[in-house]
C-alpha positions as CSV (number, residue, x, y, z in Angstrom):
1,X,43.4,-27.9,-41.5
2,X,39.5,-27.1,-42.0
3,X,39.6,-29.7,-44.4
4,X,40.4,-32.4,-42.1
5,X,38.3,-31.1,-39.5
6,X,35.3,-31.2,-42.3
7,X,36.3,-34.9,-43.4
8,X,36.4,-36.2,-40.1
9,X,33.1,-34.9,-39.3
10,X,31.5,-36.5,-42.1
11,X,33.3,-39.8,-41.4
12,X,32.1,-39.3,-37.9
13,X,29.1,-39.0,-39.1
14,X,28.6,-42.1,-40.7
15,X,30.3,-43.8,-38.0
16,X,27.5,-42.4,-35.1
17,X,24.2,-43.1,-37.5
18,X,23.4,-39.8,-38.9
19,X,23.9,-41.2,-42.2
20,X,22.1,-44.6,-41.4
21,X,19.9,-44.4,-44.4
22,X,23.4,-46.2,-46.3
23,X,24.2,-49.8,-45.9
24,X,26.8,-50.5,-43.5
25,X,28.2,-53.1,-45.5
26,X,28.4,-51.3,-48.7
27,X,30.2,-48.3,-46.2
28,X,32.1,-50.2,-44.7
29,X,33.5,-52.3,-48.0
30,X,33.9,-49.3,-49.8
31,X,36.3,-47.3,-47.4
32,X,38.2,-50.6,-46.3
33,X,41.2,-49.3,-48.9
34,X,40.8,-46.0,-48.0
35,X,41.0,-46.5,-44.5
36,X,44.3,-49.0,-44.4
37,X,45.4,-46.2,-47.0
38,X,44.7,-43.4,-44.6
39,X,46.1,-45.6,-41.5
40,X,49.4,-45.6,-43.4
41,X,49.6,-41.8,-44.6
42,X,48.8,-40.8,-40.7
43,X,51.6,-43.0,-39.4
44,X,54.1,-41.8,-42.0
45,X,53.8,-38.1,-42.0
46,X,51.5,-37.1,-40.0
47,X,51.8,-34.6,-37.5
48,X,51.1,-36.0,-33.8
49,X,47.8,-34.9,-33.3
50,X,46.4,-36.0,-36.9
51,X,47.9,-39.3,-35.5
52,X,46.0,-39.0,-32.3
53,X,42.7,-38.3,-33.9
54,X,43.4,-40.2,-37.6
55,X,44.1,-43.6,-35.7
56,X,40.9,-43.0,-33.5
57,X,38.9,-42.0,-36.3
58,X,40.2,-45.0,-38.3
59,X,39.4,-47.4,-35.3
60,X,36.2,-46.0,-34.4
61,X,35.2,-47.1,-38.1
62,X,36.9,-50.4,-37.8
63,X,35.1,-51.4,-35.0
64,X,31.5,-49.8,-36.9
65,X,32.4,-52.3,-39.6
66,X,33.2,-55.9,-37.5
């Protein structure tokens, strides 16, 4: 559970600028798979608020990368 908690605050992170020194487009082309990948995983056995906060996450990053 910490875990999660850790990895969505560093993909929230990235997400809000506090890691703006990368380039959005290499972020943002480098975590498409993992992203769709995660997307999936959260809607097949995820718990219902993993799915809650996974598909916001997972949005929130989408909409970072248009």
């Amino acid at each position: 559970m910490m875990l999660k908690k850790i990895l969505a605050m560093t993909l929230l992170s990235f997400v809000t600028g506090c890691a703006s020194a990368v380039n959005n487009n290499a972020l943002c082309d480098g975590t498409a798979s993992a992203r769709t990948k995660h997307a999936a995983a959260l809607a097949e056995d995820g718990g219902d608020a993993s799915v809650v906060t996974g598909a916001t996450l997972v949005m929130m990053i989408d909409a970072a990368c248009k």
